[in-house]
N, C-alpha and C positions, 0 to 999 in steps of 0.2 A: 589848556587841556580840560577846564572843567567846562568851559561851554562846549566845545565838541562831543564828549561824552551825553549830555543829554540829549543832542542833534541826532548822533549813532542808535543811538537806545529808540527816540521817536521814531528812525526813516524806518529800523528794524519791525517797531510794533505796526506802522502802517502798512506796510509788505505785507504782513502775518495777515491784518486785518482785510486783505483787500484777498488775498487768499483762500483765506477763511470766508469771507463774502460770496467767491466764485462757486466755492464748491459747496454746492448748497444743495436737497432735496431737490427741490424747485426745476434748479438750473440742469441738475441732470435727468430729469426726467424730459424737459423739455428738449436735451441732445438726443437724446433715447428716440423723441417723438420725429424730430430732423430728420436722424437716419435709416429711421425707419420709411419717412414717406421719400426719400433719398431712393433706398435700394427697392420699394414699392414699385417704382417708377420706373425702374432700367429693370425691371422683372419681366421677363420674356413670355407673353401668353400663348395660352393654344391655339392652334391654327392648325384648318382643314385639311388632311391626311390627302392630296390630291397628289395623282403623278401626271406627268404632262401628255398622257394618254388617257386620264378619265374624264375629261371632255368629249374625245371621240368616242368613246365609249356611251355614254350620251345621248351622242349625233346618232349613232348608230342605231339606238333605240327608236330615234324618229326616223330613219329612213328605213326600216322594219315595218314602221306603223305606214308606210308609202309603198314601198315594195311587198309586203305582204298584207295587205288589207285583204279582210274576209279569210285567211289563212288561222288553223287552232294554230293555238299558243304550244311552244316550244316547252316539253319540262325538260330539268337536267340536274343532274347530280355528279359528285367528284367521289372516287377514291382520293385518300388521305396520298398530298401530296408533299412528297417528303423531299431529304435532302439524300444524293446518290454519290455524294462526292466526300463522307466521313470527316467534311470538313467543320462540320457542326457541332463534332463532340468535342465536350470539355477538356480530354485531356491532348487535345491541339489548338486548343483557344478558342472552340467555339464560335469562331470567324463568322459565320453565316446560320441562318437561322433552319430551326432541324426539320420542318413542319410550317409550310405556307398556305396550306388548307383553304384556311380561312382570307386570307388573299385572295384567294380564285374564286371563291363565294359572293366577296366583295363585288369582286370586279364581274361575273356573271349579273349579281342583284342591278349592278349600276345600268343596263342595258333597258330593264324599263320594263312591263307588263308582258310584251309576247315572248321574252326570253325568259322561264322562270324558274329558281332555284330550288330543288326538293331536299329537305333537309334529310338526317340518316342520322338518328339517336334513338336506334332500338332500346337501349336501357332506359330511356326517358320515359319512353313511350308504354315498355314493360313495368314499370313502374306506375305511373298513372293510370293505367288500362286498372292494374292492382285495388287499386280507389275508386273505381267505378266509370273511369273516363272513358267514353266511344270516341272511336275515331275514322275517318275518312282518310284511306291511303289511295294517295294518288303516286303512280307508277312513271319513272322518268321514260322520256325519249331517248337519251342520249347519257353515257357517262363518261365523266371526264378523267382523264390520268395520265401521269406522265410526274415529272421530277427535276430539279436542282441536277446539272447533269456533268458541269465544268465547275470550276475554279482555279483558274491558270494565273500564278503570281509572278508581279515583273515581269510580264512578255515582253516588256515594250518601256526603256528607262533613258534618261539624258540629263544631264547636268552641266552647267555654264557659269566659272568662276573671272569676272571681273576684279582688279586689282590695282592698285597704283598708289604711289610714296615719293615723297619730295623731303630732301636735306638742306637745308642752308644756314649759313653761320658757322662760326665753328667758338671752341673754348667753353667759358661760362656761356656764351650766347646761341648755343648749336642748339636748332630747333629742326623736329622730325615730325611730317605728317604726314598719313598715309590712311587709305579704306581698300574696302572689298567688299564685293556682292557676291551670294552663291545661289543659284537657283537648280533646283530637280526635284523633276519631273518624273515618275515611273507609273505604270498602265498595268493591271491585273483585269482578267475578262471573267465573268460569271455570264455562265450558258441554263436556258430552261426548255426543256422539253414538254409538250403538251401533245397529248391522242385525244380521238373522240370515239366511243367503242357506241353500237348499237346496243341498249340496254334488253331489248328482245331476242336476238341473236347472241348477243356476247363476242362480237366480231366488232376489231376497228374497221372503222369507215375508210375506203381506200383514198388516199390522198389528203386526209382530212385533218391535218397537224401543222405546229406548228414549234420551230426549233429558233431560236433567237436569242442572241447574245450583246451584252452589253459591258462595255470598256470603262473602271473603275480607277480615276483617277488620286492618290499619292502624290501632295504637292509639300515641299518643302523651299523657306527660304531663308537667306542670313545676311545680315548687314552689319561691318565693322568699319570704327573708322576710332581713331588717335591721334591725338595731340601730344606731340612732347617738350619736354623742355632739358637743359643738361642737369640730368641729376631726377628730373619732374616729370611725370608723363602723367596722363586721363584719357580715357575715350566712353566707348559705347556699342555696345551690341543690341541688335535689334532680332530674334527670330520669330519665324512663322511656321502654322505647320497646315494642312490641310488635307484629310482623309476624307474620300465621298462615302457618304454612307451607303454602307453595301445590303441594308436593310429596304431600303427605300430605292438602290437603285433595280430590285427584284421585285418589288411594286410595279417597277415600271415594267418592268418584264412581262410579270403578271396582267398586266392591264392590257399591252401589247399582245401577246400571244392570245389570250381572252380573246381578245377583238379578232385576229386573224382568222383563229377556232372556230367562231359563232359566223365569222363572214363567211367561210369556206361551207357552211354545213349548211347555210340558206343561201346560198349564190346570190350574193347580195355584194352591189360593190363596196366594199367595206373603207376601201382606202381612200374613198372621197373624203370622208371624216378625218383625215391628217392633214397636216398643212403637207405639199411638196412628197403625194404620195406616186404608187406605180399601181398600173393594176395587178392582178392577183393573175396569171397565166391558168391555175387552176378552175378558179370560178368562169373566166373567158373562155374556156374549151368547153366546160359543164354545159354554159349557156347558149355555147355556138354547136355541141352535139344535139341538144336536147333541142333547139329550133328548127333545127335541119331534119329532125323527125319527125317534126308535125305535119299533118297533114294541112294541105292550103287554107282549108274551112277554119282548124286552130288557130294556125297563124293568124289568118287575121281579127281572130278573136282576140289573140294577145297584144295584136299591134292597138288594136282598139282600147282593150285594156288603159296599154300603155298612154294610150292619148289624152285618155280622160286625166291620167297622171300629170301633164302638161295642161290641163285647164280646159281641154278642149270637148264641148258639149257633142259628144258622139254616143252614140248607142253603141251597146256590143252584138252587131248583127249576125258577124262573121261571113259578110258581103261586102267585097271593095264597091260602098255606096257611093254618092255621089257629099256627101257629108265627112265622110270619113275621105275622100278623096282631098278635099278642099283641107283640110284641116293638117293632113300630110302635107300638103305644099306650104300652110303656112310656117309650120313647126320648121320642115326643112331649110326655107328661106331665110328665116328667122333666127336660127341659130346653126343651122348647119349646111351656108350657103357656099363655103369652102368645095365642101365632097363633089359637086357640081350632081349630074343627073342620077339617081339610085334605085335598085330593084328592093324595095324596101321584103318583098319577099324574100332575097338572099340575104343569110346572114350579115354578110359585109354592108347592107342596106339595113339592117334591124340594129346592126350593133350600136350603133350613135344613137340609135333613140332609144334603145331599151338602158342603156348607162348612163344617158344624158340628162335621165328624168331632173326637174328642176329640184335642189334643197335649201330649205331655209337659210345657211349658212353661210350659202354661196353668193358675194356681192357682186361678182362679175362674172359673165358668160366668155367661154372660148368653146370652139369648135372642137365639136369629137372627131377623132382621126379613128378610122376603123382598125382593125389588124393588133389589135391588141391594146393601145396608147386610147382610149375612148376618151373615159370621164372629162366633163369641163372642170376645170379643176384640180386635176386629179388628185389626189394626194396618199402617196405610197407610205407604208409604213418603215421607219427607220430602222431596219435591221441588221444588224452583221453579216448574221447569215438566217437562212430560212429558206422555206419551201415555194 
């Protein structure tokens, strides 16, 4: 007993010792320094505020700088747009956001030089003037307005529960296993409206809107599963949850209807700039009245225009020359050998090459089909619903 005792007493103080070693200034600052460059590293950075529409938006800019060459720059301003569905106030959860304004500003700036933004900060401006500031107001073309117009929750829900359990043995040895999966699914819609009014008039532009809706996915899931034993059991739950953001999916809305808006107000094909778009029936009637007006001498002013748009070295003589003749056949052969023989004077003859023009974006050619389906490429905007 007496050598045990001072065995007991040493293992005791070396424990303490080795203890007392570990936790030291040193060592904890050093854990300190670990976990910090630990949670540094799984720290989620910022990343550009993009919806999958301000690319085209973009594109659109460039095919603007194509389709409107030598054309003044577009100004344009918004009334404050807001939310018209009260679903934004605080005391209903402020679901949605009250005031997208600045959204449509965005998505306006992103179009590029011939589409340009004028800002509206009288008080700013009232102020500064105050201190001596001059200023140059420049007067919009066009004003924008319109509003957050739906929020329809759970239009659209499904759920799908999986199960299964097995017994065998029985007494002390009875052992029970069994899982289940739960998956659902439920679909809520946010709608945005968009006008475009003449800022000199004060009249909306007829036809010149655009209404679009998009489907806000609520996904939930659940995993169980157990182990038992008689008397013993264990298992495990697994869930998941996943809400789309409905901030960001009115971005896209914003960015969408933007592009429709400014497509429709310069008859510009706009839906070339989407992947897997449709043309615009508005803009195609705009373009198929307004050529059918022109006189022959126009026409072929424009078709001339348009050729040089396709590369092709013609003057604008507004003479079916013998240059401008040649340069038709190539273009038509070339990429629009489908349609077979065309009165490029009728519209059904104009329409393929006035939508066809070529854009950077485009890596492969298909033939434009007249009667509405033109663009190579085409690419409609995905929307619910719309004009």
């Amino acid at each position: 007993m007496t050598k045990r005792k001072p065995l007991r007493w040493g293992a005791l103080a070396l424990a303490v010792a080795a203890l007392t070693g570990c936790a030291t200034t040193e060592n904890a600052i050093k854990d300190a320094n670990t976990l910090m460059q630990e949670r540094e590293a799984d720290k989620l950075l910022p990343v550009t505020n993009l919806s999958p529409y301000a690319l085209a938006l973009g594109r659109f800019g460039r095919m603007l700088d194509i389709y409107k060459e030598g054309d003044p720059v577009i100004y344009m301003q918004t009334r404050s747009i807001l939310d018209a569905t009260n679903l934004s106030s605080p005391l209903v959860g402020a679901e949605i956001p009250g005031d997208i304004t600045e959204m449509v500003r965005t998505a306006v700036n992103r179009i590029g030089a011939r589409v340009v933004y004028v800002p509206y900060h009288p008080d700013y401006l009232v102020s500064q003037a105050q201190l001596g500031a001059k200023f140059g107001v420049t007067m919009p073309d066009f004003l924008i307005t319109g509003a957050l117009t739906e929020f329809d929750r759970a239009i659209a829900g499904a759920g799908r529960v999986n199960s299964a359990g097995i017994e065998f043995g029985g007494g002390n040895g009875k052992v029970t296993m069994g899982g289940d999966t739960k998956r659902t699914a439920i679909y809520s819609a946010l709608a945005l409206d968009l006008n475009l009014v003449s800022f000199s008039t004060q009249q909306m532009v007829p036809q010149v809107q655009a209404s679009n809706v998009v489907k806000v996915l609520n996904f939930s899931s659940e995993d169980n599963a157990s182990l038992g034993f008689y008397g013993d059991a264990f298992g495990f739950k697994l869930e998941g949850k996943y809400l789309q953001g409905r901030h960001s999916a009115i971005r896209t809305l914003v960015d969408l209807s933007v592009l429709e808006l400014v497509g429709k107000a310069t008859n510009t094909p706009y839906w070339r700039c989407i992947p897997n778009g449709t043309p615009d029936p508005v803009v195609v009637e705009n373009m198929r009245a307004g050529y059918t007006s022109l006189s022959p001498e126009l026409k072929l002013g424009l078709i001339q225009v348009t050729l040089r748009k396709y590369g092709e070295p013609v003057q604008v003589t507004q003479q079916l020359d013998e240059p401008t003749r040649k340069a038709l056949e190539r273009v038509y052969t070339q990429r629009f050998a489908s349609l077979g023989a065309v009165d490029v004077m009728t519209w059904q003859g104009f329409e393929p090459l006035f939508f066809g023009v070529p854009m950077a974006w485009e890596t492969a050619q298909a033939p434009a089909v007249s009667g509405g389906s033109t663009a190579p490429n085409a690419a409609p905007a995905h929307k619910e619903a719309g004009t």
